[in-house]
RODO-2510 file (C-alpha; in nm, 4 decimals, decimal comma):
residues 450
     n   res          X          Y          Z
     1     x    11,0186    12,2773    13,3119
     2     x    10,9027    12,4138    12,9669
     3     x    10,6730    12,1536    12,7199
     4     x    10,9923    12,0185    12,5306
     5     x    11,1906    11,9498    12,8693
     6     x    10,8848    11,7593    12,9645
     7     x    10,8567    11,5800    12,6850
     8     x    11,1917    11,4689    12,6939
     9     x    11,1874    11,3775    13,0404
    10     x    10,8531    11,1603    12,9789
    11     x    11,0094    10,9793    12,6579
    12     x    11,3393    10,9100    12,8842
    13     x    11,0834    10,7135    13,1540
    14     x    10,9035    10,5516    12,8819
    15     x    11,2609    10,4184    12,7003
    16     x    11,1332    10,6061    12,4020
    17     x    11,4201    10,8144    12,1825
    18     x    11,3883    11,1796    12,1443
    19     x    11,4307    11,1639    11,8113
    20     x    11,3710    10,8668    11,5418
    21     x    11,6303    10,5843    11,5367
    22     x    11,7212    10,4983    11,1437
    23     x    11,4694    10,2446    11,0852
    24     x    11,3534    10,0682    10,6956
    25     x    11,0579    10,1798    10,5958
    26     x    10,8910     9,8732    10,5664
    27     x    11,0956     9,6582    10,7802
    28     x    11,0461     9,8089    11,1630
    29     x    10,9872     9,5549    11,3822
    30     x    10,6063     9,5026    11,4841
    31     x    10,5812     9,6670    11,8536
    32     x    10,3065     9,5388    12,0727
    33     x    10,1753     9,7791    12,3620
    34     x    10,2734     9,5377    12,5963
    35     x    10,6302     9,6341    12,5331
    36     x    10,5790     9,9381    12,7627
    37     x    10,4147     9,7299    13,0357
    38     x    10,7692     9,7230    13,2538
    39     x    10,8277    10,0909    13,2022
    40     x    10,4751    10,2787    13,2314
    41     x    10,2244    10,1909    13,4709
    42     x     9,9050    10,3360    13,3218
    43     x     9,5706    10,3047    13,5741
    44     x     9,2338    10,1275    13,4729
    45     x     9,0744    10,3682    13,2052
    46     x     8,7005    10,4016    13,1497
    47     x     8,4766    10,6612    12,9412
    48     x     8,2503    10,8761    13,0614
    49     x     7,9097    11,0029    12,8969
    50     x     8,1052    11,2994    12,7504
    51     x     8,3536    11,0498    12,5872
    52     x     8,6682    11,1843    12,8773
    53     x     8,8658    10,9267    13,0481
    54     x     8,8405    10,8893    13,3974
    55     x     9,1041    10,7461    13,6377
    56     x     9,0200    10,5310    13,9228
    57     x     9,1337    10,7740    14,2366
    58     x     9,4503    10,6447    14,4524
    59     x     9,5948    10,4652    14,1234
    60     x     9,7179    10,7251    13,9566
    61     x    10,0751    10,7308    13,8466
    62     x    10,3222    11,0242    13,8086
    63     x    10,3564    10,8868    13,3993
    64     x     9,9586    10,8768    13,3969
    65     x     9,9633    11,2402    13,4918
    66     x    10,1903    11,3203    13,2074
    67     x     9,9520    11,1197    12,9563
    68     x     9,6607    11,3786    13,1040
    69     x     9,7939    11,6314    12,8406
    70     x     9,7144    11,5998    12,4873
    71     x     9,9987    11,7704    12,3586
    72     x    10,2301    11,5137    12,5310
    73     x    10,0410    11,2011    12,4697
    74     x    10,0301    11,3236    12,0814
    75     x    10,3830    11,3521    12,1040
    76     x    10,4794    10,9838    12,2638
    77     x    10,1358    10,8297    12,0534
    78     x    10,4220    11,0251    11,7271
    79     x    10,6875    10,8248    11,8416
    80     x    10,5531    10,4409    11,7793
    81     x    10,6522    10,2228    11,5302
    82     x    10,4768    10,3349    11,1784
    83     x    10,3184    10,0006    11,1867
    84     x     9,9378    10,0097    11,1132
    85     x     9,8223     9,7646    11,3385
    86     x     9,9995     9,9491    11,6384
    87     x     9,8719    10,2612    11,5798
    88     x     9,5691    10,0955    11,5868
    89     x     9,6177     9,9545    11,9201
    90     x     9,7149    10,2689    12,0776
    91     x     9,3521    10,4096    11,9176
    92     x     9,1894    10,1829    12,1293
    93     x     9,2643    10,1782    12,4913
    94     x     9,0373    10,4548    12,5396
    95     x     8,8252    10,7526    12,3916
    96     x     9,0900    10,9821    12,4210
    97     x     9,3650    10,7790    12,2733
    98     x     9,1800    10,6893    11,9780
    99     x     9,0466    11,0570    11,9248
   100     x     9,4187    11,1284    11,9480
   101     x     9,4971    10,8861    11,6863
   102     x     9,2294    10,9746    11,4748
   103     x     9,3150    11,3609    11,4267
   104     x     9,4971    11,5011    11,1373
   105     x     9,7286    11,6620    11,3775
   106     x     9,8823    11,3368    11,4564
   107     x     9,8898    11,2457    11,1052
   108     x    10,0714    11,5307    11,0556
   109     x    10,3083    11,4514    11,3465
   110     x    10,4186    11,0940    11,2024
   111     x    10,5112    11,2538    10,9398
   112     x    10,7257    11,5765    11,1037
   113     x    10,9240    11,2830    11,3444
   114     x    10,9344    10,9659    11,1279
   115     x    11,0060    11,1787    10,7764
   116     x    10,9066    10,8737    10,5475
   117     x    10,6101    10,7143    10,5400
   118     x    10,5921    10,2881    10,5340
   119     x    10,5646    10,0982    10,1973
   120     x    10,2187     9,9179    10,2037
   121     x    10,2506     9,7703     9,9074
   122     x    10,2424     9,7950     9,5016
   123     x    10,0257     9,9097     9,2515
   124     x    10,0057     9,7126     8,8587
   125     x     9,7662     9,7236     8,5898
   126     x     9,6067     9,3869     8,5639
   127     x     9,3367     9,3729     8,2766
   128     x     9,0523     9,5568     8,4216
   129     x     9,1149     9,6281     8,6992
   130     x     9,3888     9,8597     8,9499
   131     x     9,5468     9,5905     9,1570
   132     x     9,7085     9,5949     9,4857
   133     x    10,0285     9,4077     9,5949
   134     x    10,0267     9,4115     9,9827
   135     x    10,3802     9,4328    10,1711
   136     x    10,3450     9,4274    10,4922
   137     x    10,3336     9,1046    10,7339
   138     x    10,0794     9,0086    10,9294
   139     x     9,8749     9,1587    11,1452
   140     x     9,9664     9,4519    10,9225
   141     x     9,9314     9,3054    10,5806
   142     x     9,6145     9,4990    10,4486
   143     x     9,3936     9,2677    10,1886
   144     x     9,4409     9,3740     9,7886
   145     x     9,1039     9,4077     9,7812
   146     x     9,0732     9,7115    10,0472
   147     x     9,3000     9,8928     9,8160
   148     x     9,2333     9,8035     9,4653
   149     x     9,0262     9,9680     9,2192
   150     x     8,8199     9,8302     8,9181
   151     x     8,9232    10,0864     8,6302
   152     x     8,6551     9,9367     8,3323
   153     x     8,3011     9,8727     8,4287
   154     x     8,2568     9,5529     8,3193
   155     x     8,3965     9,3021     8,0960
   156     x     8,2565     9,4580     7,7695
   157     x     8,4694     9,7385     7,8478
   158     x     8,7953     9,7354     7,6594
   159     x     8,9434    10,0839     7,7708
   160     x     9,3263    10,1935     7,6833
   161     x     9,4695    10,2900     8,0616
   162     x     9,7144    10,2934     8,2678
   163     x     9,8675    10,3510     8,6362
   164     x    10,0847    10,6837     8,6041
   165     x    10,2429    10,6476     8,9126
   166     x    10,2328    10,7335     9,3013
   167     x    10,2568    11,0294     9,4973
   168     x    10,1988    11,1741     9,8707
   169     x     9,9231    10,8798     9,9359
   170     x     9,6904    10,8910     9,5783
   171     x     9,7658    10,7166     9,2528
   172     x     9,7116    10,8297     8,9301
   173     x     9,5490    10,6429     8,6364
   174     x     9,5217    10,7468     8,2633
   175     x     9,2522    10,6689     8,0425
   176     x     9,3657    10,7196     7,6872
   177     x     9,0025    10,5985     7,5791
   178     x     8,8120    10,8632     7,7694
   179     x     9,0951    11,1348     7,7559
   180     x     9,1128    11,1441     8,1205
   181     x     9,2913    11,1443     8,4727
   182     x     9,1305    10,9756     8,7630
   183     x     9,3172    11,0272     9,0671
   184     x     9,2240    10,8290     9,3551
   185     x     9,2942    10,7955     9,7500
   186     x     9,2941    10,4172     9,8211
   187     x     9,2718    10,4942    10,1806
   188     x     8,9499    10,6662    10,1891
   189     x     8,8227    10,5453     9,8507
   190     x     8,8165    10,9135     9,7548
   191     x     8,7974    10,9627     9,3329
   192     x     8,8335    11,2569     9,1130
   193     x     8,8205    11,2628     8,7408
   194     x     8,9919    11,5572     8,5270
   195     x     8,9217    11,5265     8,1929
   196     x     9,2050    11,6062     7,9394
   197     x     9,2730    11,9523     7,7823
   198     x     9,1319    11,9935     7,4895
   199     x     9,4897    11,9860     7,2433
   200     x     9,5276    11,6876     7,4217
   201     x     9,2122    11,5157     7,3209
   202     x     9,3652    11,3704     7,0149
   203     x     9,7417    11,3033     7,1033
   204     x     9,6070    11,1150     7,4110
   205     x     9,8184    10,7996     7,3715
   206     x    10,1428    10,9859     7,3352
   207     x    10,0921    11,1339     7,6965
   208     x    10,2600    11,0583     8,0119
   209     x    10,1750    11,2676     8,3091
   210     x    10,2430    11,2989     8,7535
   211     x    10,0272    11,3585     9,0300
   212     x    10,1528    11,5758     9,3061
   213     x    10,0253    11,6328     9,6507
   214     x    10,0798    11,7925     9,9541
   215     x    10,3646    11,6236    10,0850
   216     x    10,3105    11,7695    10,4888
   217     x     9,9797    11,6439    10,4421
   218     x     9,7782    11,9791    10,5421
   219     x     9,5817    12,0108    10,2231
   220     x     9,3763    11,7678    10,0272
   221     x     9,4647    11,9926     9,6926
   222     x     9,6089    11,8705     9,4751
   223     x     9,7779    11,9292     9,0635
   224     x     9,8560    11,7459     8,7726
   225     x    10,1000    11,7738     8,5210
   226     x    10,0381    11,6225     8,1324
   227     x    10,3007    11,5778     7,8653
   228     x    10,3051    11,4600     7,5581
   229     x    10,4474    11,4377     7,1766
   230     x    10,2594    11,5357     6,8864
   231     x    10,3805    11,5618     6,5431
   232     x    10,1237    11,7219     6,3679
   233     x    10,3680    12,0092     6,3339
   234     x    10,6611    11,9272     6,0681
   235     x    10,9070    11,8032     6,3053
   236     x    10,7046    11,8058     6,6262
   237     x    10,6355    11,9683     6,9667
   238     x    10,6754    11,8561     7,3183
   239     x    10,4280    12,0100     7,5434
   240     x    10,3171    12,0080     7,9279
   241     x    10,0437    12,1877     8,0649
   242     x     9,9727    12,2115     8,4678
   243     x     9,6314    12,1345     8,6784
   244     x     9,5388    12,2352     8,9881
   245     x     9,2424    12,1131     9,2061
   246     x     9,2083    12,4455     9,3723
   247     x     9,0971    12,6279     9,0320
   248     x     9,0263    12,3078     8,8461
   249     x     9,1359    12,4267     8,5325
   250     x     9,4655    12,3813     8,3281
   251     x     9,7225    12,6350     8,2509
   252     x     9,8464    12,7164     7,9484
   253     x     9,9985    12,5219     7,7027
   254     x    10,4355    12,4938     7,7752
   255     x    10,6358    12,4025     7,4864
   256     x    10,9591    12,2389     7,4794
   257     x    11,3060    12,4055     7,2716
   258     x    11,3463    12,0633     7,0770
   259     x    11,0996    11,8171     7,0494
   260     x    11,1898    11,4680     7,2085
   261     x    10,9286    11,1599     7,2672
   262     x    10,8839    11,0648     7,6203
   263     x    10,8825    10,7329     7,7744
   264     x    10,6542    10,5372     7,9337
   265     x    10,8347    10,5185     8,2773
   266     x    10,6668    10,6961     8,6020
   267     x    10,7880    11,0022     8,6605
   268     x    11,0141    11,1310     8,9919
   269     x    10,9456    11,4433     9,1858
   270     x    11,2850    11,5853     9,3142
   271     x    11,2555    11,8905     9,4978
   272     x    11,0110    12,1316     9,2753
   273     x    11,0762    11,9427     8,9360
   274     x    10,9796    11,6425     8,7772
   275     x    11,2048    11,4309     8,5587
   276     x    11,0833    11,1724     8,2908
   277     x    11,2844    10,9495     8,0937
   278     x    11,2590    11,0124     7,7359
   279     x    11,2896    10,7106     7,4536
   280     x    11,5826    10,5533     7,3677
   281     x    11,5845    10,7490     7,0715
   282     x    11,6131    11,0800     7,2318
   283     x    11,8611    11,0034     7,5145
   284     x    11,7982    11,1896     7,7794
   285     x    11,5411    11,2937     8,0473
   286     x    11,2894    11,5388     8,0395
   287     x    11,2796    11,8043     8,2931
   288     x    10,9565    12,0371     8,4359
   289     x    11,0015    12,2808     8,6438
   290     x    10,6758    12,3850     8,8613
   291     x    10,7897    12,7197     8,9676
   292     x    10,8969    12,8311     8,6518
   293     x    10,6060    12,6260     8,4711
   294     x    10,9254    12,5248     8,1810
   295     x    11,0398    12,2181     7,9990
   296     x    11,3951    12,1252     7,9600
   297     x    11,6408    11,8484     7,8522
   298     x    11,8882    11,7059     8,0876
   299     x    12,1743    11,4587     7,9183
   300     x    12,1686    11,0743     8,0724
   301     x    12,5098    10,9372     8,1554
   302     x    12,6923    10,6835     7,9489
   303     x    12,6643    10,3742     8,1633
   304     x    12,6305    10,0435     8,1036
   305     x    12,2684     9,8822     8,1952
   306     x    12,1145    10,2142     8,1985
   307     x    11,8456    10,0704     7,9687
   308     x    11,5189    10,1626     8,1084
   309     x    11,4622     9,8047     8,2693
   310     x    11,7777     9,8777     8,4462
   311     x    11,7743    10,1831     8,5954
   312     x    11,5464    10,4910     8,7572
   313     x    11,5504    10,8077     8,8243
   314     x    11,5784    10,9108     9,2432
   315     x    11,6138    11,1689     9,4474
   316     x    12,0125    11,2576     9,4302
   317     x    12,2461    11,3862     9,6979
   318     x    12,1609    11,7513     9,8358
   319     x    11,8915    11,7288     9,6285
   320     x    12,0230    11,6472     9,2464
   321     x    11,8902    11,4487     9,0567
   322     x    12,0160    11,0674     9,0811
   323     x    12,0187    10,7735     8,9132
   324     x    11,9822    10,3708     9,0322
   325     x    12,1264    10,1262     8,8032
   326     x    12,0876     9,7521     8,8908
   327     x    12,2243     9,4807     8,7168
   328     x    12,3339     9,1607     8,9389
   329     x    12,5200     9,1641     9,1915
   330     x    12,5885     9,5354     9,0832
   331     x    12,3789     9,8067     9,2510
   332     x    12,5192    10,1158     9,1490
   333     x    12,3606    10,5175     9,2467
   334     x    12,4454    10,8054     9,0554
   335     x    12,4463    11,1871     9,1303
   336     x    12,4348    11,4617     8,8894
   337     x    12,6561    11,7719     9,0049
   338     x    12,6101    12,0704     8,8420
   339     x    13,0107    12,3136     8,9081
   340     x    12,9550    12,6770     8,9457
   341     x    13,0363    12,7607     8,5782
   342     x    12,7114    12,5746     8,5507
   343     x    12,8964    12,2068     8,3895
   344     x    12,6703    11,9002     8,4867
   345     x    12,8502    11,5711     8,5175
   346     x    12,7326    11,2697     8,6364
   347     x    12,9130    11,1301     8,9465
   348     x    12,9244    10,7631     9,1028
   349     x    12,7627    10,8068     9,4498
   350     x    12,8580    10,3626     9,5372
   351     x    12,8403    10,0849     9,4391
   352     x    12,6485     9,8050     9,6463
   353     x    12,7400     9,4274     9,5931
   354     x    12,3382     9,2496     9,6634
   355     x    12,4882     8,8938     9,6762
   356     x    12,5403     8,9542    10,0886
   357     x    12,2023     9,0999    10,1327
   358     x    11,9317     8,9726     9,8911
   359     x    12,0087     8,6537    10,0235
   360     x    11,9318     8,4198     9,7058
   361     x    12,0161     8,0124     9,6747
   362     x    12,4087     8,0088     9,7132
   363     x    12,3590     7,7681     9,4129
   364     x    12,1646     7,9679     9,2097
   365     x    12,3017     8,1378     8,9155
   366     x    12,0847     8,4733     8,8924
   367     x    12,0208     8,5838     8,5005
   368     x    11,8206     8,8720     8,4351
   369     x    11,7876     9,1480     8,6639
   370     x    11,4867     9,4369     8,6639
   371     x    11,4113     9,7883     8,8457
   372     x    11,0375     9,7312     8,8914
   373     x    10,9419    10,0164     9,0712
   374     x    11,0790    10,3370     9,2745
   375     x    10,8952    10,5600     9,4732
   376     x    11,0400    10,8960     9,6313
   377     x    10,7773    10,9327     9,8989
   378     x    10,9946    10,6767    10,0816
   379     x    11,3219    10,6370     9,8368
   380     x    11,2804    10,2661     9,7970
   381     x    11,3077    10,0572     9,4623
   382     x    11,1025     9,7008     9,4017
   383     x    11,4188     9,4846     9,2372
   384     x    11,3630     9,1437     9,0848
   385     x    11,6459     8,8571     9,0047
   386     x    11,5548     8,5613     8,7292
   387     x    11,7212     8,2432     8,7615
   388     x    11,9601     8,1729     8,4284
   389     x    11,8880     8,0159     8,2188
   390     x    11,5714     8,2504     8,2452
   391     x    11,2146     8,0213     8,1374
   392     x    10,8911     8,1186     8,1385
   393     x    10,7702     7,8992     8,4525
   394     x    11,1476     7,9670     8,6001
   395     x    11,2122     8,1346     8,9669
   396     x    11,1706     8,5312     9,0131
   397     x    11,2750     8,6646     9,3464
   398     x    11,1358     8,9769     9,4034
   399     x    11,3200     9,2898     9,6565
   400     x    11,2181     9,5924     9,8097
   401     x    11,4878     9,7808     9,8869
   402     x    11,5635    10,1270    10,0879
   403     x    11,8077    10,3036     9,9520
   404     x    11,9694    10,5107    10,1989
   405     x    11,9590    10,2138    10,4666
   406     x    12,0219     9,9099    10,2033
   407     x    11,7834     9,7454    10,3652
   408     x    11,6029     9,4762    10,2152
   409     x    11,2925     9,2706    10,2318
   410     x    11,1537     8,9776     9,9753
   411     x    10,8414     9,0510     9,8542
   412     x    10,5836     8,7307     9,7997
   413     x    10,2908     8,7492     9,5483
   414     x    10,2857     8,7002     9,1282
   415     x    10,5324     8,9460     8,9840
   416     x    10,5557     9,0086     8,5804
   417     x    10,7268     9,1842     8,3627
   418     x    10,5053     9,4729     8,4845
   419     x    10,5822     9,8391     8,5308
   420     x    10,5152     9,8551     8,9415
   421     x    10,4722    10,1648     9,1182
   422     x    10,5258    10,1075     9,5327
   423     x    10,2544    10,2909     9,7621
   424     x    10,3705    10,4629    10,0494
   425     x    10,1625    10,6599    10,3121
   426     x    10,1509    10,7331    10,6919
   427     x     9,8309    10,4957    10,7626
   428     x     9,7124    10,6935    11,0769
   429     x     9,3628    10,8749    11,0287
   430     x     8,9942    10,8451    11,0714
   431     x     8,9310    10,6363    10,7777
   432     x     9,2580    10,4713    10,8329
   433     x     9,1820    10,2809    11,1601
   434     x     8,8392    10,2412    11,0356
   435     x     8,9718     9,9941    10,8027
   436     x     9,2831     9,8914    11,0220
   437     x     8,9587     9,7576    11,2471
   438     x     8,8325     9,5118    10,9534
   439     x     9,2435     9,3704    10,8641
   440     x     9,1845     9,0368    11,0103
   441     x     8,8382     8,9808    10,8828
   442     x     8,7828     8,7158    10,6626
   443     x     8,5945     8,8779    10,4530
   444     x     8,7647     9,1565    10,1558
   445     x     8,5511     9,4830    10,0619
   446     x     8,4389     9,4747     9,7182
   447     x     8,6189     9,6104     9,4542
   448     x     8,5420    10,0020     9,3847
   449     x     8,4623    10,1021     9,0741
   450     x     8,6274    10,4015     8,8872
***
């Protein structure tokens, strides 16, 4: 039998699937090892000086000679829930299992079978300081202080920032004060600071930007991408330039046709482009293309609620660009087709009623509705629903949801009026379960500085 039939065969005995079942990204139900106890018999383990496992002789079981082999253990170790704590569990029943778990091979392998990574949680800008919005439920709920990130030294510092958005497990920050990017790996704690081009220098506060990664997770490399307005010139200019990590320098300065004022909305990656709304002024959305290193301008659709409160830009059908649009009960996603003669129109993908699944008071009467947050790396949206008459002190329920699934989950924790940008990553790693070893201390990790 050849490595996949085995495989296979092994996953059958263990009541695994083959292949991933649709699950939410966030909402997979919290697997304990002792779920396999009826269906793999697995002898007494114990390390030996050169860190191999060791079986005790005459208790060895036909699945226990299966789990012998790496290649096949990495495999069924891929196959678990995403769910930090369990990955952390299977790390420790011996040397070998959390060596496994530890490798950027099986990193790599979440991501090839489970596609999207889990939503840990949300980013915001609050004063000083980056702050994290944890998710998850317990024993998976990681502390906002592992993750967050003091931006201004200390309190004399009164720096312009803020949180571009994020991407393939970093976040980006701009500091319009300093003219510069930090970009920084909340996992490992990892920062890098790129200072701004130099024609940027002075239109710093006109500037939006995007980080991008490597989504299959095989390189730490990373670029950047800057754009801006600056009217200087008569009417104006629109410009990008590109970064990348592996030269450390930026590219040349791209203009747009026509210039147009961006907004201050996180960007979306779709494919090899990146789309930004521009202002309500310009009506539209601002296109980049990497490959071509270009900047174009794509028309928005006349709908109702698309006001930039309302809606976001998400990854479309066969790979268009889409649009959500949320105003309750009405959750609405939109696909831009382009014909062969090269016509774009904007097409109604559905239309989802939220009353059934957001599961609000049956006697409350929801009043304003908001589009937080939407991330790609996992194509989920943060939604939140006022109560009407909306008041200051009044009630704010607050949604992730996953798009393609509709699944929902309520998210607890202080929620503004806040731009939010959801963090999504496979938490599997060396530096990963080093932390996923300190989630039910009592005591958080300070605060990193930027």
């Amino acid at each position: 039998m050849d490595a996949g039939g085995e495989t296979a065969a092994v996953l059958h005995r263990l009541g695994l699937p083959l292949r991933p079942r649709p699950t939410p990204v966030s909402l997979a139900p919290y697997l304990p090892l002792h779920h396999f106890s009826s269906k793999l018999t697995i002898s007494p383990l114990h390390a030996s000086d050169e860190g191999d496992d060791e079986t005790t002789p005459g208790l060895i079981s036909p699945a226990t000679e299966v789990l012998g082999k790496d290649d096949l253990l990495a495999e069924i170790l891929g196959r678990l829930p995403l769910q930090p704590s369990l990955i952390l569990h299977a790390s420790i029943v011996s040397k070998r299992w959390g060596r496994l778990a530890a490798s950027a091979a099986f990193c790599r392998r979440l991501r090839d079978h489970h596609g999207r990574p889990l939503v840990l949680g949300a980013f915001e800008r609050d004063g000083k300081k980056l702050l994290f919005i944890p998710a998850l439920d317990s024993p998976d709920r990681i502390p906002a202080e592992r993750f967050s990130l003091q931006v201004c030294a200390d309190e004399a510092t009164n720096d312009h920032w803020g949180v571009l958005g994020c991407r393939h497990g970093r976040v980006v920050i701009i500091n319009r004060t300093r003219c510069q990017l930090v970009v920084f790996d909340p996992v490992s704690g990892d920062r890098c600071i790129v200072a701004f081009p130099p024609d940027f220098d002075q239109h710093a506060y006109n500037a939006n930007g995007a980080l991008i990664g490597d989504e299959q997770l095989r390189s730490s490399a990373f670029q950047l991408v800057l754009v801006g307005f600056s009217a200087n010139d008569g009417a104006g200019v629109t410009a990008a330039r590109f970064y990348s990590s592996e030269t450390g320098e930026w590219g040349e300065l791209i203009a747009a046709a026509r210039p147009c004022a961006v907004g201050h909305l996180p960007c979306t990656l779709i494919g090899k482009r990146l789309y930004w709304w521009l202002t309500e002024r310009d009506h539209g959305i601002l296109e980049f293309n990497m490959e071509t290193k270009s900047l174009g301008v794509i028309t928005k659709p006349s709908i109702e609620n698309i006001h930039s409160c309302r809606s976001r830009i998400i990854n479309g059908e066969d790979g268009s660009v889409g649009l959500v649009v949320f105003s309750y009960p009405s959750l609405q996603m939109w696909d831009r087709k382009v014909s062969d003669r090269g016509v774009a129109t904007w097409v109604l993908r559905k239309t989802v009623d939220m009353r059934g699944k957001l599961a609000l008071p049956s006697s409350m009467e929801a009043g304003k509705s908001t589009i937080l947050g939407y991330t790609e790396d996992a194509d989920a949206v943060i939604i939140s629903v006022h109560t009407f008459p909306w008041v200051q002190n009044g009630d704010v329920y607050v949604f992730l949801v996953q798009l393609d699934l509709m699944q929902c989950k309520k998210l607890h924790g202080s929620f503004m009026e806040n731009s939010y940008h959801p963090y999504a990553n496979f938490y599997a790693g060396p530096t990963a379960l080093k932390l996923l070893g300190r989630l039910d201390s009592d005591r958080d990790a300070a605060v990193p500085q930027a």
